[in-house]
C-alpha positions, 0 to 999 in steps of 0.5 A: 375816124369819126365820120362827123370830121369832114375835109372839104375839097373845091375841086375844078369840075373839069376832068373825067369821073376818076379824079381820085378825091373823088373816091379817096375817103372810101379807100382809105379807112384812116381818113375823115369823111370827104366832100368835094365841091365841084366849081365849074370850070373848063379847064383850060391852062391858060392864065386869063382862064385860071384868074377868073377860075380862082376868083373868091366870087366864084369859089365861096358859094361851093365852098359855103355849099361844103360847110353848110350842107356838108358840115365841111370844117376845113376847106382846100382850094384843090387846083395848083394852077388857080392858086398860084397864077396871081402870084404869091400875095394874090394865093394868101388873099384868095384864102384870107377871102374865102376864110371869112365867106366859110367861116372855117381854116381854108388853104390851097394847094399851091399855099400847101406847097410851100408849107410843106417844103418849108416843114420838110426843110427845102428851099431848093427843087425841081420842077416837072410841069404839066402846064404850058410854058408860061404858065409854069414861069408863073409857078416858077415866080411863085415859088421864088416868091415864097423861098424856094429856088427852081433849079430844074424845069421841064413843061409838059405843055398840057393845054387842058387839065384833061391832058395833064390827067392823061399823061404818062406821069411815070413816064414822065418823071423817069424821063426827068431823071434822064434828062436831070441825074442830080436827085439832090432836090425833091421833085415837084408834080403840080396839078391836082388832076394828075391822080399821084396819092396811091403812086407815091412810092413808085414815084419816089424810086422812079425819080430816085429821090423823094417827089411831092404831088400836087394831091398829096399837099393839099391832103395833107395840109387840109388834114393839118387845119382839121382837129383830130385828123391824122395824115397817113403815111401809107398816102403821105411818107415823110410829111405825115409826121410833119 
């Protein structure tokens, strides 16, 4: 794929060196070329501090960043939690800010997850959160918001978006399924700095059913808004021919 096709990615500054978008495009040859832009952050799972986290003001000049030096021709805001604690109208106008500071199709993780439950055809899921309890009633709300019912949940408690990327996601998920034997439903893993793209399959029979992570919506409706790309299924499954 021609590298002069490049995906930009805002991605929270908060977490140690192997979030894997950082090193995404060089593992896998069927990918566009992948700038991340690092906005500053702290980290922290707390509603006050991901509002002013998703704040247009403070995501356009990395983003600008993308498109003007890197020659990024799509945006994704990468952070679940700073695209949905507004809520559901406060995510779309967070994108339609950012769309007209870049100049190019912009979306965010959380967005991406109701488009892609919505190609996939589901309205109905569980949830297992890495974030606080309150800050996953606002996940809850948000998906509600969009058309999608939560039937089960479970909150991880992970105060600092370092914790959720050092918990045992495996662990957790096989514990879920303990917990919740119905696998009617997908399973929803939420937070970009939980690395999930190569653990998609052992995902999957762990949970007994098919999973969604937060890095595999937001690779995947970056790649949509982007002319040419093409999503790998070896990182994607199903959604790849969606």
């Amino acid at each position: 794929m021609s590298q002069d096709n490049c995906l930009g990615i805002l991605l929270p500054d908060d977490g140690p060196d192997d979030y894997e978008w950082y090193t995404l495009a060089e593992q896998a040859v069927d990918l566009p070329r992948i700038a991340v832009g690092k906005v500053p952050s702290d980290g922290h799972h707390a509603p006050g501090a991901l509002l002013s986290l998703g704040d247009v003001e403070r995501l356009a000049p990395v983003g600008e960043s993308l498109v003007e030096q890197a020659g990024a021709r799509a945006v994704v805001w990468a952070c679940t939690s700073a695209s949905f604690i507004g809520g559901l109208a406060w995510a779309r106008e967070q994108c339609t800010g950012l769309e007209a500071r870049l100049g190019v199709p912009v979306t965010s993780t959380a967005l991406a997850f109701l488009e892609a439950l919505s190609r996939l055809g589901h309205d109905r899921v569980d949830l297992l959160s890495p974030y606080p309890d309150d800050v996953t009633l606002r996940l809850v709300s948000f998906l509600r918001e969009g058309g999608v019912g939560v039937v089960n949940d479970h909150a991880l408690d992970c105060p600092y978006a370092e914790d959720s990327h050092r918990a045992d996601i495996l662990g957790e998920v096989r514990r879920f399924r303990e917990r919740y034997p119905d696998t009617s439903r997908p399973l929803l893993i939420p937070d970009t700095a939980i690395n999930s793209l190569r653990l998609r399959e052992v995902m999957n029979r762990e949970a007994g059913r098919e999973v969604l992570t937060a890095n595999q919506v937001t690779l995947w409706a970056g790649l949509r808004r982007l002319a040419g790309a093409e999503p790998p299924q070896a990182l994607l499954g199903r959604l790849a021919g969606n």
